[in-house]
Structures are given as structure tokens and as C-alpha cells.
C-alpha positions as CSV (number, residue, x, y, z in Angstrom):
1,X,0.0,0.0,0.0
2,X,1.6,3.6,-1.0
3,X,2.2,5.9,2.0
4,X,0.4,8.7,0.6
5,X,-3.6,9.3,0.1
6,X,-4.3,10.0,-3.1
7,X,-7.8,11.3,-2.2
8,X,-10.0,13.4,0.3
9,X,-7.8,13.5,3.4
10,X,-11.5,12.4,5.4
11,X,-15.1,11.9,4.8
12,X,-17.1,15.4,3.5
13,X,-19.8,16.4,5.8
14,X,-23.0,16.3,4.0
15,X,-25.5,14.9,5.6
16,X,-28.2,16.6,8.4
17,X,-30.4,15.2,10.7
18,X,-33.5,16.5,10.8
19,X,-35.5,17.3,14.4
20,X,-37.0,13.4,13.4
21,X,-33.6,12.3,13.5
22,X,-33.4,11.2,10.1
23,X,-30.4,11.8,8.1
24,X,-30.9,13.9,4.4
25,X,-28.8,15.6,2.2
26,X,-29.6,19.0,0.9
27,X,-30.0,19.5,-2.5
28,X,-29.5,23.6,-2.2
29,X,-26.0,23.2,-0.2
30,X,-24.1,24.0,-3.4
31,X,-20.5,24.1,-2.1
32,X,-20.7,20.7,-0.7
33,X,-22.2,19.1,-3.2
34,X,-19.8,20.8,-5.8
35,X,-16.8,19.4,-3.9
36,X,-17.9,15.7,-4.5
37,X,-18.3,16.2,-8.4
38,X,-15.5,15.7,-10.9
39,X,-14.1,18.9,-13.0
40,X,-16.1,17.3,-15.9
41,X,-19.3,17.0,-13.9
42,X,-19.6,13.3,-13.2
43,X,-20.4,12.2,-9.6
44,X,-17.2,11.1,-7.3
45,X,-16.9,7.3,-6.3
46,X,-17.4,6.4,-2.5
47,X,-13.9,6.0,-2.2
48,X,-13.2,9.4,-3.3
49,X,-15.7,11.4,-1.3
50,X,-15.3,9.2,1.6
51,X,-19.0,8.2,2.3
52,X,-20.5,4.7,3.7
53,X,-22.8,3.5,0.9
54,X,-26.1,4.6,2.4
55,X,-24.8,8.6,2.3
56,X,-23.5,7.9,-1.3
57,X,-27.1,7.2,-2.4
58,X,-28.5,10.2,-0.6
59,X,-25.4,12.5,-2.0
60,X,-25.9,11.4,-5.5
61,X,-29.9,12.1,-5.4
62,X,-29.5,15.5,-4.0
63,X,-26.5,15.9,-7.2
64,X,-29.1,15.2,-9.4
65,X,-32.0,17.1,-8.1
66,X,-30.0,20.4,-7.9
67,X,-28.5,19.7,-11.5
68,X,-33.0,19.1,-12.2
69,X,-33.7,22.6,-10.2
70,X,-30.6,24.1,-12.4
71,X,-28.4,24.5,-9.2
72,X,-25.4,22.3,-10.5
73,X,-24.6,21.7,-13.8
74,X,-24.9,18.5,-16.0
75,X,-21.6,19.1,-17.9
76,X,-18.1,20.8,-17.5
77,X,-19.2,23.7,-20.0
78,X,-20.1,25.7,-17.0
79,X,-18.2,24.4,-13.9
């Protein structure tokens, strides 16, 4: 195994609980959701972004309802 980490140095934060203590993502939290999208646009992999499966899922929904609202782009034309 190579001594240095080629990716995020830990986990990004973006998940909230809500006062029902259920964990979401928001879609409208632009600069976290930017971080854990390629330069081109395409969604990073769980072991890039650092996520457990479960938070991947809810990441990658909120990615692709703010690219649906117009919040985030679909390509790299405009990132």
C-alpha cells in the first residue's frame, strides 16, 4: 500500500439530521455538493468522497435534483 492518500484526506460532511432524527442531504447546499463532483461533472466514487454506501445514495440524489432545479450543472461547459 503507498504511504500517501491520493484522495479526500476524510469523509465530506454532507448529511443533516433532521429534528426526526433522520439523516438527508440537501439538494440547495451547493458548495458541498460541488466538492464531490469531478471537473467534468460526473459524480465522485465512494472512495473518493469518503462516504458509507447509504450517504452515497443520498449524495448522488441531492446531485441530481440540484442539477434538475438548475443549481449544478450537467456538464463541464459551466463548472
Amino acid at each position: 500500500m503507498s504511504r500517501f492518500n491520493r484522495f479526500a484526506s476524510g469523509p465530506t460532511k454532507v448529511t443533516v439530521t433532521s429534528s426526526t432524527g433522520q439523516e438527508y442531504v440537501d439538494y440547495r447546499n451547493i458548495d458541498a455538493l460541488r466538492r464531490m463532483m469531478s471537473p467534468n461533472g460526473k459524480i465522485n466514487t465512494r472512495k473518493r468522497t469518503g462516504l458509507n454506501a447509504p450517504r452515497q445514495r443520498l449524495a448522488a440524489q441531492a446531485i441530481k435534483r440540484a442539477r434538475y432545479m438548475a443549481l449544478l450543472p450537467y456538464t463541464s461547459a459551466t463548472l
